[in-house]
C-alpha positions in Angstrom: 0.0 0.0 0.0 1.0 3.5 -1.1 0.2 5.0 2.5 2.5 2.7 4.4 5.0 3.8 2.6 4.9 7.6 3.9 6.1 8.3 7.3 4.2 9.6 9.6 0.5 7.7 8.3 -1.4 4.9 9.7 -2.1 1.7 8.1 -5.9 3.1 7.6 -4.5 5.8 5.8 -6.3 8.2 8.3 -4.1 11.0 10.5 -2.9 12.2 7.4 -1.6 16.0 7.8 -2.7 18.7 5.0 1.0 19.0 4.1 1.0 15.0 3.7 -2.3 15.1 2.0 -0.3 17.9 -0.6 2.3 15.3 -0.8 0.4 12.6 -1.5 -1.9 14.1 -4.1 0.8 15.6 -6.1 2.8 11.8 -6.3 -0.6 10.3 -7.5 -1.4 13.1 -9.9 1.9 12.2 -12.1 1.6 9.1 -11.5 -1.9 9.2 -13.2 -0.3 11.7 -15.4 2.9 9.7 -17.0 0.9 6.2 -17.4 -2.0 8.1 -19.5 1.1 10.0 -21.5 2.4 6.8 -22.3 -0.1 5.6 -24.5 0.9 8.3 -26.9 4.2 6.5 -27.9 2.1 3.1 -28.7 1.4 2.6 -32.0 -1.6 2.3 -33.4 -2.3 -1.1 -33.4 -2.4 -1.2 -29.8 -6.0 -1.8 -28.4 -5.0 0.2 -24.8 -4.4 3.3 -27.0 -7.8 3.2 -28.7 -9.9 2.5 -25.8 -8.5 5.4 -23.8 -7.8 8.4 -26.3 -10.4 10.4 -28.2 -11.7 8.9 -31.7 -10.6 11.7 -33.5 -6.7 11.1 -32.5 -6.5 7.4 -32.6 -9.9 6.5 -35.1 -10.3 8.8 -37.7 -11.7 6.5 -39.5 -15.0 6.6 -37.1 -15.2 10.3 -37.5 -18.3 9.7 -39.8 -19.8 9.0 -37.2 -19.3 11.4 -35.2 -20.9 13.9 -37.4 -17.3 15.4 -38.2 -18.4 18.4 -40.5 -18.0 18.7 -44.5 -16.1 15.9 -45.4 -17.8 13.2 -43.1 -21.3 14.6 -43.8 -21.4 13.3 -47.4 -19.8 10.3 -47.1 -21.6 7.4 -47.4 -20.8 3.9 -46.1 -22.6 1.9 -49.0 -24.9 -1.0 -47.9 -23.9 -0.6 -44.4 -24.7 2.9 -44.5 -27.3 3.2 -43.0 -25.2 6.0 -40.8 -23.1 8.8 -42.2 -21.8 5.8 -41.1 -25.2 3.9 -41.2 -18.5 2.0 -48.8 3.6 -1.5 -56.7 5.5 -2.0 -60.0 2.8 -2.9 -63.2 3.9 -5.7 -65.6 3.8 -5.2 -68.9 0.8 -3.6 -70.8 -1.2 -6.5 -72.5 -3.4 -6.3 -75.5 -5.8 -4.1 -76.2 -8.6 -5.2 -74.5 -11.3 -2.4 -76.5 -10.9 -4.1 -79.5 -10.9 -7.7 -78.1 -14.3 -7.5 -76.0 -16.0 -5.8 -78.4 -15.0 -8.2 -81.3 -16.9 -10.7 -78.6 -15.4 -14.1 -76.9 -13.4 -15.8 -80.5 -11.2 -13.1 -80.0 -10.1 -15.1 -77.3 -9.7 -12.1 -74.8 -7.2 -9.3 -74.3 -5.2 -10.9 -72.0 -1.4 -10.2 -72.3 0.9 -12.1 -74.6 3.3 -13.4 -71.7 0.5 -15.5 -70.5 0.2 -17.8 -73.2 1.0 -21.3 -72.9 0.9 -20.9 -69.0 -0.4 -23.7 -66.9 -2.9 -22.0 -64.5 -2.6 -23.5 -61.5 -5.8 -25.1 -60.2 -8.2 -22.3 -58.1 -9.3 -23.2 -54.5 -12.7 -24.7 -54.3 -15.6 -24.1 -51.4 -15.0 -27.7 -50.4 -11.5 -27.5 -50.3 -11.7 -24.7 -48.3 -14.5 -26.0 -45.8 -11.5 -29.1 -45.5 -8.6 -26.0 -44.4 -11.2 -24.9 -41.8 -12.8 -28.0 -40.4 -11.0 -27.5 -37.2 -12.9 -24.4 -36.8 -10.0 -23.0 -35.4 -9.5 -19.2 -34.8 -8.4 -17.7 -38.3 -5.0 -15.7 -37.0 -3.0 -15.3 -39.4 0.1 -13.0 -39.3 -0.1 -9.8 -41.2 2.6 -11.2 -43.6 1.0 -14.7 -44.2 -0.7 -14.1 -47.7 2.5 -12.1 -49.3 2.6 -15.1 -51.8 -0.9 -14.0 -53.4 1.0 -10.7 -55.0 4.1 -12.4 -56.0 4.2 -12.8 -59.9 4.6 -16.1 -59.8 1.5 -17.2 -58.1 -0.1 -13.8 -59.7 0.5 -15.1 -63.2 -1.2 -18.8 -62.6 -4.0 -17.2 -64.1 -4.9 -17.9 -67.8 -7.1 -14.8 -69.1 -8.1 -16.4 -72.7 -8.9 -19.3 -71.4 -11.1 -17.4 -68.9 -12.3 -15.6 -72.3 -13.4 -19.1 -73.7 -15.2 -20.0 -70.8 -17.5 -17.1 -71.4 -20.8 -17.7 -72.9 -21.7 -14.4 -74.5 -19.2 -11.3 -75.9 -19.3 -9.5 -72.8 -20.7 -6.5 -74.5 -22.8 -7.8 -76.4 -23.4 -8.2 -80.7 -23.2 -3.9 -81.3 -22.6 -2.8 -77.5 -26.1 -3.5 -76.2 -27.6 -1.4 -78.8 -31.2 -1.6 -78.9 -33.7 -2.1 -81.8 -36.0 0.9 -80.9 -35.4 4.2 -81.6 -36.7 5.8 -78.3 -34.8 3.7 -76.2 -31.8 4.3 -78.2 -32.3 8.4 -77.6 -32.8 7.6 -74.2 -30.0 5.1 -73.6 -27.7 8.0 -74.9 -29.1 10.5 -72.9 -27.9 8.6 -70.2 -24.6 8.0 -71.6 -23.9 12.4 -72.1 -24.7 12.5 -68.4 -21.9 10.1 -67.9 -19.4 12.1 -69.6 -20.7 15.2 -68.3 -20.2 13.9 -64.9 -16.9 12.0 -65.7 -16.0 15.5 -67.6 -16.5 18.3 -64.9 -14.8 15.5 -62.3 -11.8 15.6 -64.0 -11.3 19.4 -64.6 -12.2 20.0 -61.1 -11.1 17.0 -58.8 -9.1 14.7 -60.8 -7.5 12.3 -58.4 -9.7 13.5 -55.3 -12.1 10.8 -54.3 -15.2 12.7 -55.4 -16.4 15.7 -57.1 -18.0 19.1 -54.9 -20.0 20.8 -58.3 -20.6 23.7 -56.8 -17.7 24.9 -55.2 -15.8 22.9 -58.0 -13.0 21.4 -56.2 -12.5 17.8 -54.7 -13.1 16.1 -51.6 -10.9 13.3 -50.2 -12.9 12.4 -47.2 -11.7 9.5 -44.6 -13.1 6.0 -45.4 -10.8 5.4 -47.8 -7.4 5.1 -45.4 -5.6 7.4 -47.7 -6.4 6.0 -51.1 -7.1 8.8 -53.9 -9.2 8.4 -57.1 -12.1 6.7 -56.1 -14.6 8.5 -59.0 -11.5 7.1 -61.1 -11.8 3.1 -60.2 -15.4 3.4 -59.6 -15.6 4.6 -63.5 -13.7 2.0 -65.3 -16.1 -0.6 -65.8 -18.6 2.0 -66.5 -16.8 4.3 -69.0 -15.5 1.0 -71.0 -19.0 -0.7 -71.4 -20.7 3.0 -72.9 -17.7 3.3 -75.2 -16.3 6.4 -73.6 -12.9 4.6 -74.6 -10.7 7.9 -75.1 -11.9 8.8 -70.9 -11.3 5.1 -70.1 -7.8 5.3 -71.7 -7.2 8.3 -69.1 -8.5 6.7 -66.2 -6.2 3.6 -67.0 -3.7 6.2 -67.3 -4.2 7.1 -63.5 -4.2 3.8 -62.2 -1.2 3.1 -63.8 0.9 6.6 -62.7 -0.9 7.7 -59.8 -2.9 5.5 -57.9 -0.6 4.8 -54.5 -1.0 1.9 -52.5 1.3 2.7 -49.5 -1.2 4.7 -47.6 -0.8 4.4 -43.8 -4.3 5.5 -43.0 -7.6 4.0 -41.4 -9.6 2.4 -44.0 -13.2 1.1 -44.4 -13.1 -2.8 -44.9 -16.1 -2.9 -46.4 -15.7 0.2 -48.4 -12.2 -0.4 -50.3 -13.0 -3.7 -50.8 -16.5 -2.8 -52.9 -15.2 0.3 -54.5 -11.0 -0.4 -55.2 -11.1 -4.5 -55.0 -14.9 -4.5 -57.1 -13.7 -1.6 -59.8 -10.0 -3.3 -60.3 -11.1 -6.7 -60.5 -14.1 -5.8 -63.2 -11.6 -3.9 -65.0 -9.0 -6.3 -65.5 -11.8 -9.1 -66.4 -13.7 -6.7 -69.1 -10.0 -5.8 -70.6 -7.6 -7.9 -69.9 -5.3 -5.6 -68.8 -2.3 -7.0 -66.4 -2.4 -3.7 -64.8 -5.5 -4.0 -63.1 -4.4 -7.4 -61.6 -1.6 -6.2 -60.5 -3.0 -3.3 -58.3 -5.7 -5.5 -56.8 -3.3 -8.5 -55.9 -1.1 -5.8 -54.3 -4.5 -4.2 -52.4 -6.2 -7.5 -51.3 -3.5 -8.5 -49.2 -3.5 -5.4 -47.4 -6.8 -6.3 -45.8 -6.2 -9.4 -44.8 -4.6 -8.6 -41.6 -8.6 -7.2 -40.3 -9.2 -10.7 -40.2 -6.7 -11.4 -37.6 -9.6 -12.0 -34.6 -10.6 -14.6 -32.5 -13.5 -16.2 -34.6 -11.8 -15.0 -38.1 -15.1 -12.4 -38.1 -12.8 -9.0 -39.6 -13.0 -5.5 -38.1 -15.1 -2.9 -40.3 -11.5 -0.4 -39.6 -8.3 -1.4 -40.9 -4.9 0.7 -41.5 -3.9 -0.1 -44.8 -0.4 0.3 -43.5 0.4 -1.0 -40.4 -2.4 -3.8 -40.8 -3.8 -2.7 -37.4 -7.6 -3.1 -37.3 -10.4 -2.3 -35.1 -14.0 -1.7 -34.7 -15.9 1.3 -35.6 -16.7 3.6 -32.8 -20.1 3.6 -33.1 -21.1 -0.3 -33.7 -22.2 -1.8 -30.3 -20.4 -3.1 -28.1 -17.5 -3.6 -30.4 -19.2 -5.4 -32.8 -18.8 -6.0 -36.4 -21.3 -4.9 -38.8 -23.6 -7.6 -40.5 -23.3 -5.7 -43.7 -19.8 -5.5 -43.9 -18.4 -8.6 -43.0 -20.7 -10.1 -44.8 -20.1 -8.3 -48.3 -17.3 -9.9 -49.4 -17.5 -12.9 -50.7 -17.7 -12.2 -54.5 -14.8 -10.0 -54.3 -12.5 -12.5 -52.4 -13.4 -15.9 -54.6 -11.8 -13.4 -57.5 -8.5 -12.7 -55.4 -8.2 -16.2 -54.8 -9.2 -17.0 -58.6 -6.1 -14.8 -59.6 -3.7 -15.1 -57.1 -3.7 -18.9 -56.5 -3.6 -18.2 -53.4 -6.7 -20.2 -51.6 -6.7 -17.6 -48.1 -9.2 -15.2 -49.6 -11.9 -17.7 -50.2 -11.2 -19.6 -46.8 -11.4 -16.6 -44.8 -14.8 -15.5 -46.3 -16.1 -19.1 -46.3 -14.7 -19.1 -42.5 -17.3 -16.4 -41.9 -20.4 -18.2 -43.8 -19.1 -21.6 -41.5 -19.7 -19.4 -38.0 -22.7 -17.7 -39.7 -24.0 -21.3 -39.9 -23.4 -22.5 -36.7 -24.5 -20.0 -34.2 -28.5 -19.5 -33.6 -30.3 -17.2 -35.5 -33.6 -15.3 -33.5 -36.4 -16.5 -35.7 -34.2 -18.0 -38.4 -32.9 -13.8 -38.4 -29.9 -12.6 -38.8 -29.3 -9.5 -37.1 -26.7 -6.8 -37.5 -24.2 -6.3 -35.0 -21.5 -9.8 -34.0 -18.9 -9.8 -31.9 -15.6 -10.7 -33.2 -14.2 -12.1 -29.9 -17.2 -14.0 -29.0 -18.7 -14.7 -32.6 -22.1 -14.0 -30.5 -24.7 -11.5 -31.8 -24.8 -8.4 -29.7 -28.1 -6.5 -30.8 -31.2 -7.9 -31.9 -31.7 -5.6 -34.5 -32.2 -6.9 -38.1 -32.9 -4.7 -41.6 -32.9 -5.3 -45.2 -31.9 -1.9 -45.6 -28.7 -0.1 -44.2 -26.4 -2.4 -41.8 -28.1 -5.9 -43.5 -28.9 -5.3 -46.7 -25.6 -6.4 -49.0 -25.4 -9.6 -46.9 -28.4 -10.8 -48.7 -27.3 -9.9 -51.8 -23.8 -11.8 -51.6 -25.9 -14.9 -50.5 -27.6 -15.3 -53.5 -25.0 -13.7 -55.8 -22.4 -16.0 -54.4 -24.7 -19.3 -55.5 -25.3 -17.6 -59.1 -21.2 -16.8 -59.5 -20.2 -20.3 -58.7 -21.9 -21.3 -62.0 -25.1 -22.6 -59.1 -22.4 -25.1 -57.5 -22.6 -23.3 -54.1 -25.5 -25.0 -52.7 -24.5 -23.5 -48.7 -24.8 -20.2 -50.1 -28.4 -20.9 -51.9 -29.7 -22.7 -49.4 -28.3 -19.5 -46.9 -30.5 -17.4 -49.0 -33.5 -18.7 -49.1 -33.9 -19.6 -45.5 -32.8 -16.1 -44.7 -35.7 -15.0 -47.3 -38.6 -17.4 -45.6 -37.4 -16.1 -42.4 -37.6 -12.1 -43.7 -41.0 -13.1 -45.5 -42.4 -14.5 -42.3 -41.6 -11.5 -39.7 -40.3 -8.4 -41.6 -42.6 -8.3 -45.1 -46.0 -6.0 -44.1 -48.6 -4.9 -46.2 -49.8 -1.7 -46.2 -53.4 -0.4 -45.8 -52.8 1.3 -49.2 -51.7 -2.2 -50.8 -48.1 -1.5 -50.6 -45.7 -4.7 -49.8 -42.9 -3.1 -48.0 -39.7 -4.6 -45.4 -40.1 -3.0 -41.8 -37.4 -3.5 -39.2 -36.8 -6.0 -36.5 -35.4 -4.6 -33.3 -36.4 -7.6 -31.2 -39.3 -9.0 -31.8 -41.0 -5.0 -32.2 -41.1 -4.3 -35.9 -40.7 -1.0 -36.7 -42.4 0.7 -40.2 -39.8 2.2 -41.9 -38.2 0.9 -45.3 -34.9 3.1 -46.2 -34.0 3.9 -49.7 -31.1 1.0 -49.2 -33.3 -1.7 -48.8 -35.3 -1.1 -52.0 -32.2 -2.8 -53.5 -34.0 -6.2 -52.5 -36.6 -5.4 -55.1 -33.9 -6.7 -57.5 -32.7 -9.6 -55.5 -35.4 -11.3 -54.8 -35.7 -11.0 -59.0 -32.9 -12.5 -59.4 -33.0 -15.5 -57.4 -36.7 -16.7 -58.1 -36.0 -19.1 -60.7 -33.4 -20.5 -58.4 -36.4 -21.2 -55.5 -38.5 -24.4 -54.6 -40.5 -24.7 -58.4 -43.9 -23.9 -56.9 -43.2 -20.3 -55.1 -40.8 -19.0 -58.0 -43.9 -16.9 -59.5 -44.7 -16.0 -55.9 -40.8 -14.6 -55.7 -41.0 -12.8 -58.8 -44.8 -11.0 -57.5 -43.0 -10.3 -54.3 -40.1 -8.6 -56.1 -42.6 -6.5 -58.4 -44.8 -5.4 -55.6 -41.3 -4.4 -53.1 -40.3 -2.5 -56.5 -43.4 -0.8 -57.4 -43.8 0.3 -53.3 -39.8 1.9 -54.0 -41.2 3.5 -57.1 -44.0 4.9 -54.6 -41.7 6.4 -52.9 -40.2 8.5 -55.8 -43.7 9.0 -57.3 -44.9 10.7 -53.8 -42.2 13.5 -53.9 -42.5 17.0 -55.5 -39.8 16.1 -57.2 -40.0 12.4 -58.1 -36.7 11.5 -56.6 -37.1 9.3 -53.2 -36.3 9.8 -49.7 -33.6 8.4 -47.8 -36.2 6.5 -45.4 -39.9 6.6 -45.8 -42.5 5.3 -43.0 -46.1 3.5 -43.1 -47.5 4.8 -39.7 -49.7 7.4 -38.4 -51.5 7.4 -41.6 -48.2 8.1 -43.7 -47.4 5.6 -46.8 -44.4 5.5 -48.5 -43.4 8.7 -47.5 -40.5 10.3 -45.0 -42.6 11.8 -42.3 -39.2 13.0 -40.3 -37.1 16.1 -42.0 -34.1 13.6 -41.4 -35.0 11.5 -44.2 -36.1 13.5 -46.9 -32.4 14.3 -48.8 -31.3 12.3 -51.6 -27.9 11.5 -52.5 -28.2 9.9 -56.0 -28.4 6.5 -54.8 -28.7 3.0 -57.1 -30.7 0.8 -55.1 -34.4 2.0 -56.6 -33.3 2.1 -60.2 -31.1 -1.0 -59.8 -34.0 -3.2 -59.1 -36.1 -1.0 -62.2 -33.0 -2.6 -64.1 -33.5 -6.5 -63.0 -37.3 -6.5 -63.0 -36.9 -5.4 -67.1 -34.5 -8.1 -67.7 -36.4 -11.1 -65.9 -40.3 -9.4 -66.9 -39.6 -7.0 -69.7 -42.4 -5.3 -68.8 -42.5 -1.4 -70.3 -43.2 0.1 -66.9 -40.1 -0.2 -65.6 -38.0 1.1 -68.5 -40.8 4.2 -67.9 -40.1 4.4 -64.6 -35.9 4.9 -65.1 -36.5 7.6 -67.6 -38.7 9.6 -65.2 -35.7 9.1 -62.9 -33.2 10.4 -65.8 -35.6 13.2 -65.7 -35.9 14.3 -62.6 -31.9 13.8 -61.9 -31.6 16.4 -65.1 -34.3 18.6 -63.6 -32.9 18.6 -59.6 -29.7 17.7 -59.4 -27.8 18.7 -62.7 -25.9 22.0 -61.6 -23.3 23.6 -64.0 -20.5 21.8 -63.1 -21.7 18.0 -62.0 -24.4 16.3 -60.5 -25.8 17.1 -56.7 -27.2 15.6 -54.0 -30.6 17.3 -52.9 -31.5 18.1 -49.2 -35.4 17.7 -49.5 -37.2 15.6 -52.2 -40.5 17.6 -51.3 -39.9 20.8 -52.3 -39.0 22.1 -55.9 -36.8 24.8 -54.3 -33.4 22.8 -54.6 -30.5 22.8 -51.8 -28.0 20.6 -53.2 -25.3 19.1 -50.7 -22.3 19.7 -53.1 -21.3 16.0 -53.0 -21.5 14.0 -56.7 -21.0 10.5 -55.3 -19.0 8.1 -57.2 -21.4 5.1 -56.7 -23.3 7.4 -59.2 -20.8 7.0 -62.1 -20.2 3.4 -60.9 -24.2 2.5 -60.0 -27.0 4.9 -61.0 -25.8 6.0 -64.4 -24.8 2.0 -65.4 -27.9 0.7 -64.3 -29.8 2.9 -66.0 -27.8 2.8 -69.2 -28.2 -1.1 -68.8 -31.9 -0.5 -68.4 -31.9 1.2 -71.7 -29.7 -1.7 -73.3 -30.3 -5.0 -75.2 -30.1 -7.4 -72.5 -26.8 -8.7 -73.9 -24.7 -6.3 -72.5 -22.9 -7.5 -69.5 -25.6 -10.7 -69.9 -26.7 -12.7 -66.5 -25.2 -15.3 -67.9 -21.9 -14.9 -67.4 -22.0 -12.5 -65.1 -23.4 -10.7 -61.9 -22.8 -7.6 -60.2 -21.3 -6.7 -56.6 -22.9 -4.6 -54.5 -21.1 -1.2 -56.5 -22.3 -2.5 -59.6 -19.0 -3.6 -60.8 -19.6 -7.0 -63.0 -17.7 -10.1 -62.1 -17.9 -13.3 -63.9 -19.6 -16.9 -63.2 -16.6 -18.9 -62.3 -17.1 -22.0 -64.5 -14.8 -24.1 -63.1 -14.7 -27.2 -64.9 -14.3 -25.2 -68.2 -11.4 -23.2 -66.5 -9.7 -26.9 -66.0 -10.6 -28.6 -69.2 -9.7 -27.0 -72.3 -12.3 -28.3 -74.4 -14.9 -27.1 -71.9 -15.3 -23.6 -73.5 -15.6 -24.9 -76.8 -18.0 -27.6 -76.1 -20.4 -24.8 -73.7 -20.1 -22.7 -77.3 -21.4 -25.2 -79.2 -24.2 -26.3 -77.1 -25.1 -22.6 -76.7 -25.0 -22.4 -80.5 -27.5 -25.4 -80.8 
């Protein structure tokens, strides 16, 4: 004891002296005062040092959620957004991969020459990786344990044209996706000048930045990103090279090439980089061929690895790109990883894996769907908030929209991508679906079939914007369903569209709210001042796109162009596109923020929309939750080399 120590003071510590008592104080005081200074010379990593100092010195990465002014107000954490928060050395320059895709699959690809005659070495399989993780041990791995899926050895494994044979259709399509009809044709380019003129006033004005301001007409960087520039750049690939903007694609692959810098030491988004930098790169190099992108994504997907480093294998949502430290975000419960997050990335790591060799990617995502399947779920539900100490849930809270939503999506998307081999991942999906149909799917007094919230067991009447992505989904996967509800799956997915389209068609100016209500006699409508901005999401004019392809039905091409038209009417400004505070009133405030999930998302789904439905066809391929397309992985065609002939032929019968 500290008091037996100073003369003159019993062992109770009483009969102290004021002078003693001064004494005393003062020793404890710097005591108190060295220990907490220490913590500033930890580094980052260390979990004493985040705990105890301010989230603005040690987590800038959780400042959007602290409601950290101009930068953190627009950013927007993608399908687990429900928050403001709730998204090295290049080998040699292959072929050109313009002329290749559009001269369709018997071009056999652009890939580069240096990979011809190479062996690719055989890609990991789900079952091969359920056999790495049958222990069910705790997935962690040292920072430096994947460096092998960058090397160019491993990197080089993979055999583009004979990924390019394995294809069914020409990517883009007999003439580009051009339709037959003249109106759609006008329309289709309509939406194709507001790319450019988006791309356009982005590049005189924030080139390199992360995202465009319009009307002060400079750049914002912003701080889920860890440091990484350019995101309107790798966002745009995909989208730029399937319109035939080719002379603004050639620029942008220009960037990646020169500029875009990998070595950042900052706090990072999981979740985001992965959608935005790992989606954009990977659908990039698989639409062109170009060693380049591969290259840059190898080099980035091993930089996340290290979030993965927990006790159940469950990543962190906050990584440092650098020092591979990870962490929570500041505002999830308890800890907690987000449902949302963890949960989107599945598509994106099968690619890494398919590229690299390496089989870590695809055991540490199916790792996740192995604990997802083993711990109980309240009324077959998942909810949004799990622990990655304890793998247990922490809240009881479960939404299709912001925090949930993408999980869902990967389930299904994960079956279709496997060329329907995945069977855990479909039967995932449609358990989780009976499970949301049973306690979240209401019907209005109106007639409207919307998704309310669970928070547990006490639903709550409020659909967000993000959740009308499920519209879509549901569209997707019901010919994959039991035989005698896939018409009910497709009427469920029309009736969850048409309520989104509501939701647009009740505003002054036919653009929908962040989050609209059905209570107190309110319908498809935001009844708080909260929700009533839009910020030129996808997710209603995503699922207009799938319910055209699966239904064809003229609405919803008629829907998207009264979308076009309202974007040109409210948020067209001189020098970009703008968010709007307040879809009811035709007096515009614009938040000076053009997104770049709208070049990547709302402008490609729409131009898709008004497109033959052979461009980008479902086929082959399916999208990830930014809208960047990555292919079915057909792997018995990628090991036999007759494969892709024979699925030619057959398709040609």
């Amino acid at each position: 004891m500290v008091f037996r120590k100073l003369p003159g003071v019993s062992a109770s510590g009483m009969g102290l002296r004021l002078s003693q008592k001064f004494v005393f104080l003062l020793f404890l005081s710097g005591l108190v005062t060295l220990c907490f200074g220490a913590l500033f010379f930890l580094p980052d990593s260390v979990r004493l040092k985040r705990i105890f100092l301010n989230k603005s010195e040690s987590q800038p990465a959780t400042a959007a959620g602290s409601g950290a002014a101009e930068n953190d107000a627009d950013e927007r954490p993608k399908r687990s957004r429900d928050l403001e928060h709730p998204r090295g050395v290049t080998s040699a320059k292959g072929e050109s991969g313009a002329a290749a895709v559009a001269g369709g699959t018997s071009a056999g690809g652009a890939g580069p020459a240096r990979l011809k005659g190479l062996a690719r070495k055989t890609p990991p399989s789900y079952e091969a990786a359920e056999e790495r993780l049958a222990g069910g041990k705790a997935q962690e791995d040292p920072p430096l344990a994947s460096e092998k899926a960058s090397s160019p050895e491993s990197a080089a494994a993979f055999a583009y044209k004979k990924f390019r044979r394995c294809l069914l259709k020409p990517p883009l399509g007999r003439d580009g996706g051009k339709p037959a009809d003249p109106k759609t044709e006008k329309r289709r380019d309509k939406v194709k000048e507001m790319m450019k003129f988006a791309w356009d006033n982005y590049k005189q004005y924030a080139w390199g930045k992360n995202e465009l301001r319009p009307l002060t007409k400079n750049g914002h960087i912003g701080n889920m990103f860890g440091g990484l520039r350019g995101a309107s750049i790798i966002d745009s690939l995909d989208t730029l090279y399937i319109m035939g903007l080719l002379d603004e694609y050639e620029d942008a692959k220009e960037w990646v090439r020169s500029d875009l810098d990998l070595t950042s030491n900052g706090e990072a988004s999981l979740f985001e980089v992965n959608i935005r930098y790992v989606g954009g790169l990977l659908s990039a190099y698989y639409l062109t061929g170009e060693e380049l992108f591969k290259t840059k994504v190898l080099e980035l997907g091993a930089k996340l690895l290290p979030a993965f480093n927990t006790p159940t294998g469950i990543p962190r949502g906050v990584i440092n790109l650098g020092s591979g430290g990870s962490w929570s975000w500041g505002w999830a419960s308890a800890g907690s990883s987000i449902l949302a997050e963890f949960g989107t990335l599945h598509l994106e790591f099968v690619h890494l894996s398919e590229l690299s060799g390496d089989p870590v990617y695809t055991e540490k995502v199916m790792n996740i769907r192995k604990l997802l399947n083993k711990i109980e779920k309240p009324q077959g539900l998942y909810p949004n908030f799990l622990s990655p100490v304890s793998g247990n849930w922490v809240q009881h809270h479960v939404s299709i929209g912001g925090l949930g939503d993408s999980f869902y999506e990967y389930l299904i998307k994960s079956y279709l991508m496997s060329d329907k081999m995945d069977e855990d991942a479909k039967n995932m999906y449609y358990n989780a679906l009976e499970a949301i149909e049973s306690n979240l799917v209401q019907k209005s007094p109106g007639g409207l079939t919307y998704m309310a919230e669970w928070r547990g067991g006490i639903l709550d009447h409020k659909m967000g914007h993000l959740a009308c992505f499920s519209g879509g989904m549901i569209g997707i996967g019901a010919d994959e369903g039991a035989p005698d509800k896939r018409r009910h799956y497709l009427d469920l997915a029309a009736e969850v569209t048409r309520t989104c389209h509501e939701s647009y068609d009740r505003s002054a100016t036919k653009l929908g709210p962040e989050a609209f209500r059905f209570d107190s006699g309110a319908e498809a409508t935001a009844t708080r001042l909260s929700d009533r901005y839009y910020i030129l999401r996808p997710e209603v004019i995503e699922s207009y796109m799938y319910m055209w392809r699966l239904t064809h039905d003229p609405k919803y091409r008629e829907w998207g162009w009264e979308a076009v038209e309202a974007l040109e009417r409210h948020c067209r400004v001189e020098s970009g596109f703008s968010g709007i505070r307040d879809v009811y009133t035709l007096t515009d405030s614009h938040d000076n923020m053009q997104q770049s999930f709208f070049l990547s998302e709302t402008l490609k789904y729409l131009y898709l929309l008004f497109s033959d439905d052979d461009l980008l066809p479902p086929e082959d391929w399916v999208f990830n939750t930014e809208a960047h397309p990555l292919p079915v992985v057909r792997r018995s065609c990628l090991q036999d080399p007759s494969a892709g002939a024979q699925d030619k032929s057959k398709l040609s019968a």
